[in-house]
Short mmCIF file of the C-alpha atoms (twelve columns), coordinates in Angstrom:
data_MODEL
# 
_entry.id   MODEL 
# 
loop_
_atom_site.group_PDB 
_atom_site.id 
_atom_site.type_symbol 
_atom_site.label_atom_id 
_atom_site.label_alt_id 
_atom_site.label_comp_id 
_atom_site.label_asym_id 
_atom_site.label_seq_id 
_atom_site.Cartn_x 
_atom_site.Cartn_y 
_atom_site.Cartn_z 
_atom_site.pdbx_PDB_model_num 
ATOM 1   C CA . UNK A 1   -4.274  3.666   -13.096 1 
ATOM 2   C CA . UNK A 2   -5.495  6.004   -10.689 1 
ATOM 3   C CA . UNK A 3   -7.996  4.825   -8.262  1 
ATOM 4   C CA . UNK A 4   -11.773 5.763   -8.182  1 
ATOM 5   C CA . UNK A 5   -11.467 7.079   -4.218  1 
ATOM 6   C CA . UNK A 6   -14.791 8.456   -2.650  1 
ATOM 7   C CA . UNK A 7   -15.527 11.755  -1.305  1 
ATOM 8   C CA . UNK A 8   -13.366 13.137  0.957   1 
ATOM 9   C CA . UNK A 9   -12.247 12.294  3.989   1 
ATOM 10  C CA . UNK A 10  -10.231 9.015   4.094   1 
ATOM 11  C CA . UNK A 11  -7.057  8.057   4.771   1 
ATOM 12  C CA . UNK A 12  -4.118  7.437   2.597   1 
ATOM 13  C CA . UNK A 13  -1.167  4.860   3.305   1 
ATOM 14  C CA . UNK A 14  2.011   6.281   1.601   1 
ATOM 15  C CA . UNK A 15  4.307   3.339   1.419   1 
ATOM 16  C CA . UNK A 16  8.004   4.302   -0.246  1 
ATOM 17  C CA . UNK A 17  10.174  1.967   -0.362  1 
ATOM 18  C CA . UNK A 18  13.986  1.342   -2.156  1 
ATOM 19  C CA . UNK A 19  14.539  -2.324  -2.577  1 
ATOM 20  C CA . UNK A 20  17.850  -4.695  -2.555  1 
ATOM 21  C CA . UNK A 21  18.986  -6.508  -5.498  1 
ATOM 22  C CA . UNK A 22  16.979  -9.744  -4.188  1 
ATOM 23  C CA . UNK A 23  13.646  -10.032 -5.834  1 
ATOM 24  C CA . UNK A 24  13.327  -13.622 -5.557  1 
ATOM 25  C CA . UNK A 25  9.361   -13.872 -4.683  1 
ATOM 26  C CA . UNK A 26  8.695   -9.985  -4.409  1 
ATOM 27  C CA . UNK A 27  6.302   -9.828  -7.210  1 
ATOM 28  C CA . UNK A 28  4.465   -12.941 -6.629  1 
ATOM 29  C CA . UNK A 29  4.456   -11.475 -3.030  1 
ATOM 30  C CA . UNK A 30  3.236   -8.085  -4.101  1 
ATOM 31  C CA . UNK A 31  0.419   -9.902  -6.117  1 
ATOM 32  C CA . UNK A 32  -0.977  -11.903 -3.209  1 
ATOM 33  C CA . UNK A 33  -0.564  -8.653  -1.252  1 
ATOM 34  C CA . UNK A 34  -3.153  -7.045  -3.749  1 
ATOM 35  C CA . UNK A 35  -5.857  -9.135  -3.581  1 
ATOM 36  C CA . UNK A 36  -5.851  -10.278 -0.344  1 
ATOM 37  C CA . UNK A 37  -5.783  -6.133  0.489   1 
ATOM 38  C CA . UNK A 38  -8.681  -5.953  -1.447  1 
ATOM 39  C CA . UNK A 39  -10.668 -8.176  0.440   1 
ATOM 40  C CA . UNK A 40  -10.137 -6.313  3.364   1 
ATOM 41  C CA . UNK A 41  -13.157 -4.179  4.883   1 
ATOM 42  C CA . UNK A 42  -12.258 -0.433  4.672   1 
ATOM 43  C CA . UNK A 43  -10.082 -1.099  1.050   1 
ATOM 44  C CA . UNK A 44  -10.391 1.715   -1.351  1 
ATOM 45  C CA . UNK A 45  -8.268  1.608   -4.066  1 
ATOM 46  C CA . UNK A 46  -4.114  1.572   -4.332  1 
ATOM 47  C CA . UNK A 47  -2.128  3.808   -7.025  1 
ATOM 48  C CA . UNK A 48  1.672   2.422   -7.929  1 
ATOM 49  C CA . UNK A 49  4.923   3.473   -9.089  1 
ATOM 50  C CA . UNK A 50  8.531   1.906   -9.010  1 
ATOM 51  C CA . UNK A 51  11.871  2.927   -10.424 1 
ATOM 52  C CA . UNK A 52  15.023  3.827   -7.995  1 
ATOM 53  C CA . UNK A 53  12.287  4.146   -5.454  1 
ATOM 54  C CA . UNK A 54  8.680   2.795   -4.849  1 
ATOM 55  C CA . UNK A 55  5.676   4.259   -3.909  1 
ATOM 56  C CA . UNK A 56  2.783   2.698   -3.071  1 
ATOM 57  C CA . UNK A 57  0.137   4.664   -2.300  1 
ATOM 58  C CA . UNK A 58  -3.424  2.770   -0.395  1 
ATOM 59  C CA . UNK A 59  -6.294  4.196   0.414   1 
ATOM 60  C CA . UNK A 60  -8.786  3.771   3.246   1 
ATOM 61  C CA . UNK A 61  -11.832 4.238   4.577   1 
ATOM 62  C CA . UNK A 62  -10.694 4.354   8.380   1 
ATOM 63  C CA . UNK A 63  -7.923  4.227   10.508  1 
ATOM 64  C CA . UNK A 64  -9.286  0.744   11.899  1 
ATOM 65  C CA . UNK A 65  -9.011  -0.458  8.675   1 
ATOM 66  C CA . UNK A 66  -5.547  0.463   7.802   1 
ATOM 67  C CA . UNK A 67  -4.614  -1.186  11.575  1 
ATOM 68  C CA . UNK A 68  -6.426  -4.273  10.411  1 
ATOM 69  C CA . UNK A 69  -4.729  -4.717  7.514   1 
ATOM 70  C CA . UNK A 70  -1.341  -4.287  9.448   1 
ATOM 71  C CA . UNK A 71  -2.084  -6.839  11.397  1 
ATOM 72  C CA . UNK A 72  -3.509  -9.592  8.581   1 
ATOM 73  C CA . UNK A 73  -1.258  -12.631 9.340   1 
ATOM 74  C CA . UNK A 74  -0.133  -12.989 5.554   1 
ATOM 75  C CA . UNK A 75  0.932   -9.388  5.656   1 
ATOM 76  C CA . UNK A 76  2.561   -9.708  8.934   1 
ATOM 77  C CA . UNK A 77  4.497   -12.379 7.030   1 
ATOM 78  C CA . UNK A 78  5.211   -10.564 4.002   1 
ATOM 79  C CA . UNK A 79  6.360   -7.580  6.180   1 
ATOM 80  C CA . UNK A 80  9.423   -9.472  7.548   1 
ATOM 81  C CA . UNK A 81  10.485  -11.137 4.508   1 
ATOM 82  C CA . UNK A 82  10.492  -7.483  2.895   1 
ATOM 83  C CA . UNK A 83  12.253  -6.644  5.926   1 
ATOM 84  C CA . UNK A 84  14.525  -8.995  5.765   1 
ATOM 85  C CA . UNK A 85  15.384  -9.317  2.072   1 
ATOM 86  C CA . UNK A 86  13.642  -7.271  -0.320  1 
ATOM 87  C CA . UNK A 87  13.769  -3.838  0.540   1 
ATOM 88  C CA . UNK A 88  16.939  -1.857  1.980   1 
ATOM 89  C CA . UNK A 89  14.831  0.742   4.005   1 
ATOM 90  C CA . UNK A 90  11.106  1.740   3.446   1 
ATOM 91  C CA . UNK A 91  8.981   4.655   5.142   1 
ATOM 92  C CA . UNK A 92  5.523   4.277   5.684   1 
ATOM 93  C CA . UNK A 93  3.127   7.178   6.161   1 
ATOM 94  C CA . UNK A 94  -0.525  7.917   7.227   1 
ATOM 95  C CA . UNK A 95  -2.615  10.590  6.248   1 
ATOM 96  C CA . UNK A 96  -6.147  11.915  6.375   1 
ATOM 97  C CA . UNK A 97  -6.895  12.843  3.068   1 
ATOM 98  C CA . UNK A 98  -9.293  15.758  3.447   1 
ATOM 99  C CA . UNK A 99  -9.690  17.319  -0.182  1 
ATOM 100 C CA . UNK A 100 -9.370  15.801  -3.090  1 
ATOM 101 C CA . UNK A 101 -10.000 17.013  -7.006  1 
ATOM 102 C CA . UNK A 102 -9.735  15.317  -10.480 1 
ATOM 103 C CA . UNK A 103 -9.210  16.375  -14.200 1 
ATOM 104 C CA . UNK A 104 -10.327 14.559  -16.797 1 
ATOM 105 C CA . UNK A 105 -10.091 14.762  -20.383 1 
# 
């Protein structure tokens, strides 16, 4: 599904990952990662896509919002687990999103 964002700007948290062959707890993980992220001031909406390599795209209404969210002691947790066994590397980017624009059928 692709997420109702507001008017531009906000800021987008590009998260792609590839994972190992452990997935013991990932999507349970992943779950608890959702809702908790949407209780988070500043949450916007989240888009999703895995095969060989996933993307997880967030989106926010601040920068202070995206640090808070880093720094949300169950995510802090869930970090080093994925660190440790569920993903083989991951890059995380930040951007401003300045323009956006939709079709619709």
């Amino acid at each position: 599904m692709i997420a109702k964002t507001p008017k531009a700007p906000y800021y987008a948290v590009i998260f792609t990952s590839i994972g190992t062959e452990v997935r013991e707890g990932y999507e349970s993980t992943a779950d608890r990662m959702l809702e908790l992220a949407k209780q988070q001031d500043g949450y916007l909406g989240i888009e999703s896509a895995k095969e060989e390599i996933g993307i997880t795209v967030s989106y926010w209404s601040s920068l202070e919002a995206i640090r808070n969210w880093k720094m949300n002691a169950e995510h802090l947790m869930a970090q080093e687990k994925g660190r440790k066994e569920w993903y083989q590397n991951y890059k995380t980017r930040i951007c401003l999103v300045e323009r956006d624009y939709e079709f619709n059928k």
